[in-house]
N, C-alpha and C positions, 0 to 999 in steps of 0.2 A: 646689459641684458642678462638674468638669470638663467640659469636652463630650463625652473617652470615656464616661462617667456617663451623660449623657445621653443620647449615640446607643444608649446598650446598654435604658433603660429605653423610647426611642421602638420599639426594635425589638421589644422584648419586648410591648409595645403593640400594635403589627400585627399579632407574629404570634399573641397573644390575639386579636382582632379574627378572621384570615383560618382561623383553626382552629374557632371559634364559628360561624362561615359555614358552615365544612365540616359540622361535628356539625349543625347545624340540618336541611341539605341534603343529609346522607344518613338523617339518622335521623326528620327531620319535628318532629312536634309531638311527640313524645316527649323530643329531643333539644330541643327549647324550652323544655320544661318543667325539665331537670334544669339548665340554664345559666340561663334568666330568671325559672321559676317565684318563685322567693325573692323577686324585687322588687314583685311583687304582693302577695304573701302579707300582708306588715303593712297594707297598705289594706285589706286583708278582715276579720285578728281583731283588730289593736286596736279598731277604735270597738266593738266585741261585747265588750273585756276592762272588768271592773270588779274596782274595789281591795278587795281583802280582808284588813282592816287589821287585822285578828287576827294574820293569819296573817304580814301584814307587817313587824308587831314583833317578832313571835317568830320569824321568820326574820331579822331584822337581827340581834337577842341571839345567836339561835345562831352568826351568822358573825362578831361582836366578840367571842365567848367563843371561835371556834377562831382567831383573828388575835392575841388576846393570852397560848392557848396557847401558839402557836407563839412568841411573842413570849419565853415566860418559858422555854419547853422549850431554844429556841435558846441564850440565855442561860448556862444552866445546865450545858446541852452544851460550851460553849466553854470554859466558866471549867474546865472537868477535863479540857481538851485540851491536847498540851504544847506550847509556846510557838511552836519552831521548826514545826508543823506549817501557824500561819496568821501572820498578819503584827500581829495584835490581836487578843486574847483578849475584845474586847468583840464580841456581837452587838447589829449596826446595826438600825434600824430598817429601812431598805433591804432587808436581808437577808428581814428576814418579809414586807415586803410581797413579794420574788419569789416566794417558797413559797406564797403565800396563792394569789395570781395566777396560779402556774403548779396551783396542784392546783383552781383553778377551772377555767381553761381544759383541763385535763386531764379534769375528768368532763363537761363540759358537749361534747367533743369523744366519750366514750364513747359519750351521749346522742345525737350529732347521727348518729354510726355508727350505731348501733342503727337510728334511726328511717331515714337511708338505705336500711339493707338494708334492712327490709320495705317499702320505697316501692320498691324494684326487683322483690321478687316481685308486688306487688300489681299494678304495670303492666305484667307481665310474663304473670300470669294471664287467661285470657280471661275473660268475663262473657258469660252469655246472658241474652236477653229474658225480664221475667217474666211468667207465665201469664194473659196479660188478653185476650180475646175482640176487641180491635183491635189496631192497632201502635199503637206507643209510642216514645219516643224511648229511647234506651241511656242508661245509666246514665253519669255522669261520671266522667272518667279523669282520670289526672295532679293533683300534688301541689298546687295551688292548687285545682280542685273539689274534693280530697278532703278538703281540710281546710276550706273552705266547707261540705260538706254534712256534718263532724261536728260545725261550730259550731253550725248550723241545727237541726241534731239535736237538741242541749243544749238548745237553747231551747228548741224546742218541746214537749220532758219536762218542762221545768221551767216554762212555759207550761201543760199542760195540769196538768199538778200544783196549781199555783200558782191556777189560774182554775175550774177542774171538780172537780178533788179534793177541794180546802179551801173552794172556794166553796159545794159540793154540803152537805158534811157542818157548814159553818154555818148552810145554809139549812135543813136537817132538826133541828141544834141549835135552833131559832127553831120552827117548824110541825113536828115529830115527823116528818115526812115528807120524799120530796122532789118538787117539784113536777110537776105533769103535762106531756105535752108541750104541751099546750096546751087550752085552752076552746072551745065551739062552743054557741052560743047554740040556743034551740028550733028555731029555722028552718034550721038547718044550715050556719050563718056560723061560720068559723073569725075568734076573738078575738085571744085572744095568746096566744105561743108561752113554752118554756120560759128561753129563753134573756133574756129580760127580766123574769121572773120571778127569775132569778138576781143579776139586773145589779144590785142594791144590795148584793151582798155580795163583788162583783168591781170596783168600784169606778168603777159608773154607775149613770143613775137619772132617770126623767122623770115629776116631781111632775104636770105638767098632762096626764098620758096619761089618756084616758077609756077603763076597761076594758068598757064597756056597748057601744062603736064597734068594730067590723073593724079588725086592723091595717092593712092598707092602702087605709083610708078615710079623708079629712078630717074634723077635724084632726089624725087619728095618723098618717098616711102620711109627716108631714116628720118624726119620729122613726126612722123607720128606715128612710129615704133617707141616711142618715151611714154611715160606714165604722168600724168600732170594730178595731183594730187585731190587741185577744185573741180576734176570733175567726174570726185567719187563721192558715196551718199557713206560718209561714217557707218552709218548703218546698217549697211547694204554686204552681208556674207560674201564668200566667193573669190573664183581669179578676175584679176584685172587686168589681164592681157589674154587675147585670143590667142586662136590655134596658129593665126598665120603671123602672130608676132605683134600684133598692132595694140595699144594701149585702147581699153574699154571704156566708157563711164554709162555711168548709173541715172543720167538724165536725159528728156528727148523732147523738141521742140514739138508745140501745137502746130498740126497739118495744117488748118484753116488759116492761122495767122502768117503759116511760114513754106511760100510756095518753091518749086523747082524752079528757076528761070534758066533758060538758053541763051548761051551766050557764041559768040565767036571771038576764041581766043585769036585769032590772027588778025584780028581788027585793030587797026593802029588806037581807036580809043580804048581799048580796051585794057590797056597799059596802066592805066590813070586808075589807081585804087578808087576813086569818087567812083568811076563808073564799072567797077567791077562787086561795088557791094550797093549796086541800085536794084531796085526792083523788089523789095520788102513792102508790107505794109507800116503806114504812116500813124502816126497820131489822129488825122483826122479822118483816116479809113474806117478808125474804131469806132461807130456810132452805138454799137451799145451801151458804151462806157469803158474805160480802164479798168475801172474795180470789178466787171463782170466781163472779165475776157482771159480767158487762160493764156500763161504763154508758154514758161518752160515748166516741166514736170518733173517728178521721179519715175524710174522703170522700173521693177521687182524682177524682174527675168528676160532674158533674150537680149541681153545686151550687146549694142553694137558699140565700135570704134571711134572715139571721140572725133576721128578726121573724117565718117564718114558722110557725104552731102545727104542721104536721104534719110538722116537721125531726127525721124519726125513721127509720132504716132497720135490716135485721133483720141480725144477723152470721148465720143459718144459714144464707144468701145465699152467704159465702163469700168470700173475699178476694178483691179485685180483679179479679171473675170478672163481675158486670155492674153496668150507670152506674147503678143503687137501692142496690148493697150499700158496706160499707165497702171502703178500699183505704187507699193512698199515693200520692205523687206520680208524676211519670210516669219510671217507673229501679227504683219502691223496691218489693222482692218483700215488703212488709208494712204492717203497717197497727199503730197505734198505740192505745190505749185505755186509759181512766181506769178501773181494776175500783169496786167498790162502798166499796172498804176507804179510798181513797183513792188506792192507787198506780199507777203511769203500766208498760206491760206492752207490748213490741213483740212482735207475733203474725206470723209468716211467713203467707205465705201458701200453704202446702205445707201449714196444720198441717188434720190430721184432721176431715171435718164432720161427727164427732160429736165432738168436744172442742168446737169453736166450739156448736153446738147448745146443748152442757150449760151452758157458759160467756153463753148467752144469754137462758138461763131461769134467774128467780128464786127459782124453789120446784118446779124439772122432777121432783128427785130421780133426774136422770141420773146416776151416775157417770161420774169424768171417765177415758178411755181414754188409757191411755200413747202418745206421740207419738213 
């Protein structure tokens, strides 16, 4: 390389440099995002990408079977072309891999178009505050939150899928039912909640918990002074432990589907887990349906103790309208919820309160009103 060479690629250097200055310094954080956002961005979704190795080999086969199309197509093309057209009637290896390489980078530049333009209308749109009874912070902008909070998204559909949906419906597989929100001794002591009622089928579990004790009495109080990870909303800002020590989470059962039951712990049946997680509603309590029955939610504020029994708030409350009812985090105009059937349902929060109503009783016989 000569130093003309070089002085042309130092100056090209600067004046990238003095023009990125510029764009930054008139345009702000907008202009940061469309020039630096990209260097962020793989710190954010790789450690969230896992290998899906199905899908890995059967996308390798499909790209060796179009590299060795091209390989024989090329070939074949050649050998019926006349001689004086090319210099050698053989197709080189060379030759396929540039086609291969240029019609990859050819679509994946389609793609990176594509997703450009809607990243200029979307930053480009306003956004208002959603309908919550405080302020709240705005919703995230520009191209590194927006794809942070679609990853966060993912998980946590597949988070609540994964832990309430299929946890719920093998807990009812097991006790015909699903379990209460919690127990309350004759003296009006709240025992335990639903959420550790579930915890052996989500994959926790504490042999020496005495169900006859208070949860937040010794020796069960240092059971749920821990943090359990599945029962925070990715999403969801904020401490995850209270003031008195006890791990929080970011979700709360439907009141209608999930009642208090009294129990007498010093009832020799009572010993028998079978009848310490009876008294839920059943599959065929739900006469509305499955697919039109809330069961667990998200909370946006007021969050209680995942050990505690009365972790239960009402959706005819209303979306993100006060610190009892459900919501999202603080930006998101919706709220998230496991139905009964198993599936994971984002509910605006504009939607009708009489859908949320119908939607919150198990056997209303509301019809549900178009939205």
């Amino acid at each position: 390389m000569n130093e003309q060479t070089m002085f042309r690629w130092l100056l090209a250097f600067v004046a990238s440099v003095v023009l990125s200055l510029i764009c930054v310094a008139v345009f702000g954080d907008l202009g940061a995002q469309f020039l630096f956002g990209w260097l962020t961005f793989p710190i954010a979704v790789l450690p969230r990408i896992t290998v899906d190795w199905p899908s890995m080999i059967a996308g390798t086969i499909a790209f060796m079977t179009f590299a060795f199309g091209v390989q024989y197509t090329g070939r074949w093309a050649a050998s019926w072309l006349p001689e004086n057209l090319i210099a050698s009637r053989t197709w080189q290896l060379r030759q396929t891999g540039l086609v291969v390489i240029s019609v990859t980078l050819l679509f994946s530049l389609g793609t990176a178009l594509v997703g450009a333009f809607h990243q200029v209308i979307w930053l480009s749109a306003s956004r208002s505050a959603p309908s919550l009874d405080v302020s709240i912070d705005s919703p995230p902008r520009g191209l590194i939150a927006s794809a942070r909070q679609s990853a966060q998204q993912s998980e946590l559909r597949n988070q609540m899928r994964q832990n309430f949906g299929i946890g719920m419906h093998n807990f009812h597989g097991s006790f015909k039912n699903f379990p209460p929100s919690g127990n309350m001794n004759t003296d009006g002591e709240l025992l335990h909640g639903w959420m550790m009622a579930l915890g052996w089928y989500i994959g926790f579990g504490a042999r020496e918990l005495d169900y006859g004790i208070p949860w937040n009495k010794p020796p069960n109080d240092r059971f749920y002074r821990c943090q359990l990870p599945l029962f925070l909303n990715p999403m969801q800002p904020g401490a995850v432990f209270g003031r008195d020590g006890f791990g929080l989470t970011h979700f709360a059962a439907n009141v209608h589907v999930f009642p208090i039951r009294q129990v007498d712990p010093k009832a020799e049946d009572y010993r028998h887990s079978y009848l310490r997680h009876k008294g839920g509603f059943s599959m065929h309590d739900i006469s509305d349906g499955t697919s039109n029955t809330l069961l667990i939610g998200t909370a946006g504020r007021n969050h209680k103790p995942w050990g505690y029994p009365a972790n239960v708030r009402d959706p005819a409350e209303g979306l993100n309208r006060t610190s009892t009812g459900f919501g999202g985090p603080p930006g998101q105009r919706s709220a998230h919820f496991v139905m009964a059937d198993g599936a994971v349902r984002e509910i605006s929060d504009k939607a009708d309160p009489r859908i949320l109503r119908a939607l919150a009783t198990p056997n209303g016989g509301e019809p549900l009103v178009p939205d």
